[in-house]
C-alpha positions in Angstrom: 0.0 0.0 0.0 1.6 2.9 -1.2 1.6 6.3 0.5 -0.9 7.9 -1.8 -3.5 4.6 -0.7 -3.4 6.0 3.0 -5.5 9.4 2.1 -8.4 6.9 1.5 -7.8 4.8 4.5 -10.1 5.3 7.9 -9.0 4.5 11.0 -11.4 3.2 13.3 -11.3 2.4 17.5 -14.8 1.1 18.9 -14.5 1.3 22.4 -16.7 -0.8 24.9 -16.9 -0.6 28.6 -17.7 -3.3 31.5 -18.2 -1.3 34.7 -19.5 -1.2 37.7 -18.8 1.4 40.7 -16.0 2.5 38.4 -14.2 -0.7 38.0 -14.1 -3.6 35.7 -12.9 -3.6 31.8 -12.6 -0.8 28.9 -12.1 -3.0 25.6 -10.6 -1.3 22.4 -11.0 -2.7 19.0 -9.3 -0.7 16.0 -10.0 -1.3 12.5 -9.3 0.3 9.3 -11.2 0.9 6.0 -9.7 1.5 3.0 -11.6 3.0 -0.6 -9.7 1.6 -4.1 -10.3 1.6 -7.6 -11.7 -1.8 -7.0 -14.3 -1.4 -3.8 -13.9 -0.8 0.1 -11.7 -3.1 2.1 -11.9 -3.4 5.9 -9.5 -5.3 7.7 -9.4 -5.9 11.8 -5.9 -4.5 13.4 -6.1 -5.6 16.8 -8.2 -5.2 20.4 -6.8 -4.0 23.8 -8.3 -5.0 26.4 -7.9 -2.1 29.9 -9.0 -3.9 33.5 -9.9 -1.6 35.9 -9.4 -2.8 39.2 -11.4 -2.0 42.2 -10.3 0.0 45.4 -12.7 0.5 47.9 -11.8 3.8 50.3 -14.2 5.4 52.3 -14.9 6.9 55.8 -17.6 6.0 58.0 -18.4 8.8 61.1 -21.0 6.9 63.6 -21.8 9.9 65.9 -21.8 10.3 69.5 -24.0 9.8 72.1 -26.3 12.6 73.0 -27.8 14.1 76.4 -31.1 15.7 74.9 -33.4 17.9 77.1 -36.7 17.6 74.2 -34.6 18.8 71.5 -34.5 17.8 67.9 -32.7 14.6 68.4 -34.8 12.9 65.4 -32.1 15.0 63.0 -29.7 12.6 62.6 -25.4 13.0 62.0 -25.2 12.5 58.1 -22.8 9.3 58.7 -21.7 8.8 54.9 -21.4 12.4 54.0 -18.6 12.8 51.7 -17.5 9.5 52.8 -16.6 7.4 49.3 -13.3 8.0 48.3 -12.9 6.0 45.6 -15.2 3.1 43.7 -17.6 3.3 46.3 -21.4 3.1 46.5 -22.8 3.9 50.6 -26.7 3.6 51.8 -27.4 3.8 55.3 -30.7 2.7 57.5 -31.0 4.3 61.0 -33.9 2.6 63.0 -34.6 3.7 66.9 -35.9 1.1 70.0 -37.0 2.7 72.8 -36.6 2.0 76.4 -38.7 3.9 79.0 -36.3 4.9 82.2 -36.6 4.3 85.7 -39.5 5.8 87.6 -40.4 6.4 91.5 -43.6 7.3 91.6 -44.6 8.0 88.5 -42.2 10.2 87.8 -38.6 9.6 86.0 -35.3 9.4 88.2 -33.1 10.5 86.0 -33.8 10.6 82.0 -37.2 9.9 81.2 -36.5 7.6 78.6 -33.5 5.9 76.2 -33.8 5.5 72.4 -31.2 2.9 71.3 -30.7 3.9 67.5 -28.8 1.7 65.1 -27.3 3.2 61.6 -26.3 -0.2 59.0 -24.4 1.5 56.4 -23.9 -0.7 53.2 -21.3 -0.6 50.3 -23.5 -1.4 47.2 -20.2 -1.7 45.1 -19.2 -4.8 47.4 -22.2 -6.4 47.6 -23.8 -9.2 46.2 -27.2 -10.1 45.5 -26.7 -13.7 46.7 -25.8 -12.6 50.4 -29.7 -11.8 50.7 -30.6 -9.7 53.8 -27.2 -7.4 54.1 -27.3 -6.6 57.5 -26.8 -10.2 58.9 -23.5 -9.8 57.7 -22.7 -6.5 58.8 -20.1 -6.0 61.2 -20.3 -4.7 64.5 -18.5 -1.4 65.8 -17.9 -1.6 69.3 -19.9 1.3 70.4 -17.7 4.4 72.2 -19.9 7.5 73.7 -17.8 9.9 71.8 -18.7 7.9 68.6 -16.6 6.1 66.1 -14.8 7.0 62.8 -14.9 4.2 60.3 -11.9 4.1 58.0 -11.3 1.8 55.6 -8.1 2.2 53.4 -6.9 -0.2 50.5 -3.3 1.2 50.8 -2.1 -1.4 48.1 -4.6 -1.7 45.7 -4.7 -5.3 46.4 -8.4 -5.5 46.9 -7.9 -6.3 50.9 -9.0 -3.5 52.9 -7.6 -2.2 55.9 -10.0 -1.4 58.4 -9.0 1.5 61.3 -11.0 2.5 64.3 -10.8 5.9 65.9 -12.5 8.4 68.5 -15.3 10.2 66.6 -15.2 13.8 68.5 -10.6 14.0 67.8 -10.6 11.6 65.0 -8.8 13.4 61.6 -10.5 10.8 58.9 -6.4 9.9 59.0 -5.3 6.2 59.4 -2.7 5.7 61.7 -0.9 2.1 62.1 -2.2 2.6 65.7 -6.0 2.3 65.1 -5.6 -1.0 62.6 -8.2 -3.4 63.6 -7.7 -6.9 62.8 -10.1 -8.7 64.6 -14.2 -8.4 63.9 -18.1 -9.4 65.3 -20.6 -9.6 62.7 -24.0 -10.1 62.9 -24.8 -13.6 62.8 -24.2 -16.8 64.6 -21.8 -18.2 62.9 -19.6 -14.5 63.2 -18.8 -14.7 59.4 -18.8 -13.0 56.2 -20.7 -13.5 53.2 -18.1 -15.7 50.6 -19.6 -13.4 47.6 -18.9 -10.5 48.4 -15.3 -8.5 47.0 -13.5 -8.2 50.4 -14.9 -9.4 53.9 -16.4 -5.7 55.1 -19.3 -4.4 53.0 -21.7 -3.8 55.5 -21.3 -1.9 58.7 -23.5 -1.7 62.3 -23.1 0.4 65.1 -25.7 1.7 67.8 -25.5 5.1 69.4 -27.4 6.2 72.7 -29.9 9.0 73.3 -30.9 10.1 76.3 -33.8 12.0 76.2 -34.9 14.2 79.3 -38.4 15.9 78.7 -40.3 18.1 81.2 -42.2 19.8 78.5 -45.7 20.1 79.5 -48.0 18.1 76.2 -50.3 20.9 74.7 -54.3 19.9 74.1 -54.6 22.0 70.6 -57.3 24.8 70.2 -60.3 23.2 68.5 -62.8 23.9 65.9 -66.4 25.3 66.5 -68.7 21.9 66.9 -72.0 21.8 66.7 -74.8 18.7 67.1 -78.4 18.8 66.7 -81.4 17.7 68.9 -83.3 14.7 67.8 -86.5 16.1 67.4 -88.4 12.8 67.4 -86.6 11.4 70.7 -85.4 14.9 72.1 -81.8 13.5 72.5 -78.9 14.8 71.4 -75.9 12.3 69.6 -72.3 14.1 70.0 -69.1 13.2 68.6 -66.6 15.7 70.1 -63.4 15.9 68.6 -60.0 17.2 70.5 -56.6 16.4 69.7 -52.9 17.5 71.3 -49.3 17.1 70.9 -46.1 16.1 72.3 -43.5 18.0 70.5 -40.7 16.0 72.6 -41.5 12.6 70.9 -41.9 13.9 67.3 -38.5 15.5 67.6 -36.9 12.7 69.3 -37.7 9.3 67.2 -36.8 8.6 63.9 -40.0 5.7 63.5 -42.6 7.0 65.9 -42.6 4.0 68.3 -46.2 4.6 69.9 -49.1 2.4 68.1 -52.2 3.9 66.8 -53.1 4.4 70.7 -50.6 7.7 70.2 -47.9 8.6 72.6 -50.3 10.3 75.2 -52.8 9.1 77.7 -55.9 11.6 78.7 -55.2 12.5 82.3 -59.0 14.0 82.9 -61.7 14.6 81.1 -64.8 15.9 82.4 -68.4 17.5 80.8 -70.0 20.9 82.5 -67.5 20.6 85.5 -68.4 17.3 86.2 -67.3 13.4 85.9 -67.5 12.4 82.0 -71.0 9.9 82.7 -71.0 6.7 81.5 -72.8 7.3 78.6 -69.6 9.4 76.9 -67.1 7.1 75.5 -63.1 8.4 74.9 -61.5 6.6 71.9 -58.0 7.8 70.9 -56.4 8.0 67.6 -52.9 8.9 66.5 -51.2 10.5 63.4 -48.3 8.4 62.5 -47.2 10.4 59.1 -47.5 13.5 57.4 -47.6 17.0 58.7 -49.9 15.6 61.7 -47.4 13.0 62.8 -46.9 12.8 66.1 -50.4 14.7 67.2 -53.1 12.4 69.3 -56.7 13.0 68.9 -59.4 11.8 71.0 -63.2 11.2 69.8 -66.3 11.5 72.8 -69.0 10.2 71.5 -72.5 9.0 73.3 -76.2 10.2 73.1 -77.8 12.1 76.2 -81.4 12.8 76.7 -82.5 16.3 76.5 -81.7 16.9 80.6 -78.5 15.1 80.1 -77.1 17.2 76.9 -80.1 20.3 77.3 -80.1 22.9 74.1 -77.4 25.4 74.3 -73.4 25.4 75.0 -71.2 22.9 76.8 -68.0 22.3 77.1 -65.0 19.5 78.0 -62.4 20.4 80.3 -59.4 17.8 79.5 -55.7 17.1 80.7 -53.5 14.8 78.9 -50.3 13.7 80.2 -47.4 12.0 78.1 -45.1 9.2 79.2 -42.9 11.2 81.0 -45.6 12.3 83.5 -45.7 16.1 82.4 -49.3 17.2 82.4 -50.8 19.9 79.9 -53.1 22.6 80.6 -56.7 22.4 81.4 -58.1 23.2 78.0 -61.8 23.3 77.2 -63.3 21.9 74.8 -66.8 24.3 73.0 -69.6 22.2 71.7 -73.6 23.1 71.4 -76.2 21.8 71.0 -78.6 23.3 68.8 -82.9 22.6 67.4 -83.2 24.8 64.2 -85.8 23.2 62.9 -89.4 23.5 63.3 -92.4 20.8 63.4 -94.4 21.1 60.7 -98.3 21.2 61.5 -100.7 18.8 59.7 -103.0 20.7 57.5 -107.1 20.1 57.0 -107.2 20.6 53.2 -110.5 21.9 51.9 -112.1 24.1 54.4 -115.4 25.7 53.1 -116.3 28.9 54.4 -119.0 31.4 53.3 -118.9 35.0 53.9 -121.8 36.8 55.7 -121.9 40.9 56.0 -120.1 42.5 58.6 -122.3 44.9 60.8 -119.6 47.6 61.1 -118.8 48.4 57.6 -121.0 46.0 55.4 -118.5 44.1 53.7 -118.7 40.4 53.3 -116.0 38.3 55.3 -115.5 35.6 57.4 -113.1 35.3 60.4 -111.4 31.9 60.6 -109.0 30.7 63.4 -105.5 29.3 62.8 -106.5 26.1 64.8 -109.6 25.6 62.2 -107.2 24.2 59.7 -105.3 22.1 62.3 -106.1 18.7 61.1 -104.3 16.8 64.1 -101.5 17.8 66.8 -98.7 17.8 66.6 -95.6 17.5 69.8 -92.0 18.7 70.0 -89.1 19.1 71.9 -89.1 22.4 72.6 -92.9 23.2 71.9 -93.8 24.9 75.0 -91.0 24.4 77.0 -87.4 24.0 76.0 -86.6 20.0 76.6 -89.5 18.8 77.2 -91.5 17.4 74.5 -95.6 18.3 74.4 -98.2 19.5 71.6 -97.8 22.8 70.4 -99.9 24.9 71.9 -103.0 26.6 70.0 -101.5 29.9 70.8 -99.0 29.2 68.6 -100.5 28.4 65.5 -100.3 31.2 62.7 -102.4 31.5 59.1 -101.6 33.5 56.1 -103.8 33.7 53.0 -102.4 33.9 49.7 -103.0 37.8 48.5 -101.8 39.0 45.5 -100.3 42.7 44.9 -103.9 43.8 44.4 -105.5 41.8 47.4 -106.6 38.9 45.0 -104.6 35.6 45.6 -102.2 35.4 42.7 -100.5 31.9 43.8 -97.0 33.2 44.7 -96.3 33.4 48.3 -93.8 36.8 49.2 -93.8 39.9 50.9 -97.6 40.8 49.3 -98.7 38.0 51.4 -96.6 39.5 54.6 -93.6 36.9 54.3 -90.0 37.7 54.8 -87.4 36.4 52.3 -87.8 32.5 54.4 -91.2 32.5 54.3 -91.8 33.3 57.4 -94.6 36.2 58.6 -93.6 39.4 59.3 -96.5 40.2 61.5 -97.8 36.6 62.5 -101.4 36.3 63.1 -103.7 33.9 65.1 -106.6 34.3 62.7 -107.0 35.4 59.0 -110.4 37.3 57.1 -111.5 36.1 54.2 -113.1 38.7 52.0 -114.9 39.7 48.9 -111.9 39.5 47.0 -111.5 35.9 47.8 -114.8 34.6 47.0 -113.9 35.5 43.1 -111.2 33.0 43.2 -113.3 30.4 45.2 -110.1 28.5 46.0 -107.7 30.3 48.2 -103.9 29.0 49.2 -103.4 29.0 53.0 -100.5 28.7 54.9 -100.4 27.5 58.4 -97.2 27.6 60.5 -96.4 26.8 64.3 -93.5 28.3 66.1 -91.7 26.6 69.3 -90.7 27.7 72.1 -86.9 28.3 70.5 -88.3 30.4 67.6 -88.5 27.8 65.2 -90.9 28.2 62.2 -92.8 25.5 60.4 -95.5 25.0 57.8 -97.8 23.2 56.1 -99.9 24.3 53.1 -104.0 23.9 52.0 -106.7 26.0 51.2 -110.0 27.2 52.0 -113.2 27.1 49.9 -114.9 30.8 49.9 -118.2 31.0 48.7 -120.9 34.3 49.0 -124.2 31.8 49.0 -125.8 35.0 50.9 -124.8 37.2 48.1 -123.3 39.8 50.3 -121.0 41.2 47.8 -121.7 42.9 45.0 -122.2 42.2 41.8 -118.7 41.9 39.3 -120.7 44.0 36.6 -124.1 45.7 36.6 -127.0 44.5 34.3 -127.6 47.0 31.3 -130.8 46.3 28.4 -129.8 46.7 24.7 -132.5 48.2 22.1 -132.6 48.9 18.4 -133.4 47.2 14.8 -130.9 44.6 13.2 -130.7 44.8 9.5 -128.7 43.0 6.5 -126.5 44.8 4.4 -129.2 45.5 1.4 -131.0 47.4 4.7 -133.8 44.7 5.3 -135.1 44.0 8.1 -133.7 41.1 9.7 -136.8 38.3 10.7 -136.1 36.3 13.6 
């Protein structure tokens, strides 16, 4: 091949890589391709083949044990943080058990409790699928109250790690000869390694310990405005009272919030008007495990109470919680009402016939009918007469309002014509109602008739009345008048008939 065939000739390297964390093989194949007169001819020159060996470098700082008076001790030391050093990978789990301390009555001696929490820190790039479950074979770091500064080095490059232990609060992330550890406890029975893993040490436990000391009073949270609503069949009232609080100090303090659905805090004393909680109130807690609630108990008081038990108008709960350190919150009360704001609706007697005879004083024909008349049946409730006690509404407080019109003639629309307010209800309520003139040209007049209890409460039902003028005491719609004159056709004839 001459020197003028090269300025056709490609060279070609196709490069193809094998790695993971960094380290494994980089394979080069180079080729050529060459254009002549007679076609393109490709020929293979060679491969090179670049292995990649792994080191695994990286520090490991297990923090140290902490004295905590409620503070946030859930934020734990970042124990991988700029750790890998070289083809390194590192994950870490934290998990917390909690130990109450010791009390004398009731009350904690010396811290009120002891959270053991455990960080596994695992090297992905060592691991290996077939070692299942990685922190069986993780090894344990003696545990030191100032903490403990994992170092391992790989010094050289022969894929077995050196290991070095030193203090965590005047470690310098610096291995010296003097902190070399050579022997190791996993965690397992058989205190041994998984065979499939690169190196013995992938996988890494130690256990620091928190002391927490809380004398933080719990805080019952200001509630909402509830409000339940008398039965007015039974006259009993069916609450479900709602309350929660919080304990700051264990939210801050647990990584997993150890407490079951029961919460964290136990109610201390809860009591209705002043008084004992009776029997028929029932406390069931809840507790927010996640989210922006977590942490925060809530209670539920639910029961159903006769109308002298739970009367119309406000009431209130008066509750203490205490948390498991024996701190005790504030009395807080607890607002509910109890409310009627609804009326009983009367029975109506459809189809009252009525006919209109002349008043004396004036002339007119009308009729004067009773609210009552068109009562068809009684009818009891709750607060009828007296608040909480359940008895027929009294006649007294039957109303009637006849349909109107603009012009005094019923029209069929019920509003302020009629004497109504924008609900319906009358403006000027009235025991009795006139039928007039007027309403003996419709014949058929809508009635309202409405009861009010003893709360204010307004009610309806709706019928009409019949008014006739049988005695003719009204006048006439149109006087009489007699037509005269001659009919005639067109041509001027006289029409016969």
């Amino acid at each position: 091949m001459s020197g003028n065939d090269c300025a056709n000739t490609v060279v070609i390297a196709k490069v193809t890589t094998d790695l993971h964390c960094e380290a494994g093989t980089v394979t080069v194949s180079y080729s050529y391709t060459k254009t002549t007169s007679k076609g393109t001819v490709t020929s293979t020159i060679g491969t090179v083949v670049i292995t990649v060996q792994p080191v695994h470098e990286y520090n490991i700082m297990f923090p140290e044990d902490l004295y905590g008076d409620c503070e946030d001790l859930r934020d734990t030391a970042n124990v991988i943080d700029g750790g890998e050093l070289a083809c390194d990978v590192l994950a870490v789990n934290v998990s917390d058990k909690r130990y109450n301390g010791a009390t004398l009555n009731g009350a904690p001696v010396a811290e009120c409790y002891k959270i053991f929490r455990t960080f596994t820190v695992i090297n992905w790039c060592q691991y290996d699928e077939r070692c299942g479950e990685p922190m069986q074979w993780a090894v344990i770091v003696p545990h030191d109250g100032y903490g403990v500064n994992v170092l391992v080095r790989d010094k050289d490059m022969d894929e077995e790690e050196e290991i070095y232990y030193e203090e965590g609060d005047t470690g310098d992330k610096i291995a010296d000869p003097s902190e070399l550890v050579e022997e190791f406890d996993f965690n397992n029975e058989n205190n041994s390694n998984c065979s499939y893993t690169e190196g013995d040490y992938f996988a890494w436990m130690y256990t620091q310990y928190i002391f927490v000391h809380d004398d933080v009073r719990p805080e019952v949270l200001d509630p909402s405005e509830q409000v339940f609503y008398q039965n007015k069949n039974t006259c009993s009232s069916t609450v479900a009272i709602e309350f929660a609080a919080q304990d700051l100090c264990s939210t801050n303090t647990e990584v997993q919030q150890v407490p079951a659905l029961a919460g964290n805090l136990a109610i201390e004393r809860v009591k209705l008007n002043g008084a004992e909680l009776p029997s028929w109130l029932t406390v069931t807690p809840s507790h927010a495990l996640n989210g922006d609630n977590k942490g925060t108990n809530s209670w539920v008081v639910t029961g159903t109470g006769d109308a002298s038990q739970l009367p119309i108008g406000d009431h209130k709960l008066t509750v203490i919680v205490r948390d498991d350190c024996g701190n005790l919150s504030l009395a807080k009360d607890i607002p509910f009402s109890i409310k009627d704001t609804n009326g009983i609706a009367p029975i109506c007697y459809h189809g009252l016939s009525t006919d209109l005879m002349k008043n004396p004083d004036n002339g007119n024909g009308e009729m004067a009918i009773w609210a009552t008349d068109f009562k068809a049946s009684e009818v009891a409730d709750c607060n009828a007469k007296t608040v909480g006690v359940k008895e027929n509404i009294p006649d007294n407080q039957y109303y009637v309002v006849k349909d109107s019109g603009a012009d005094g003639i019923a029209d069929g629309v019920w509003d302020s014509h009629d004497g109504l307010n924008e609900a319906g209800i009358p403006t000027s309520p009235q025991t009795s109602v006139i039928f007039d003139c007027d309403d003996a040209k419709v014949t058929q007049v809508a009635v309202r008739l409405y009861t009010k209890d003893a709360l204010g409460n307004w009610a309806w039902c709706e019928t009409y009345a019949i008014v006739t003028d049988a005695r003719k005491v009204c006048p006439s719609a149109a006087a009489s008048a007699a037509i005269g004159g001659a009919i005639t056709t067109e041509n001027k004839e006289a029409w016969k008939g």
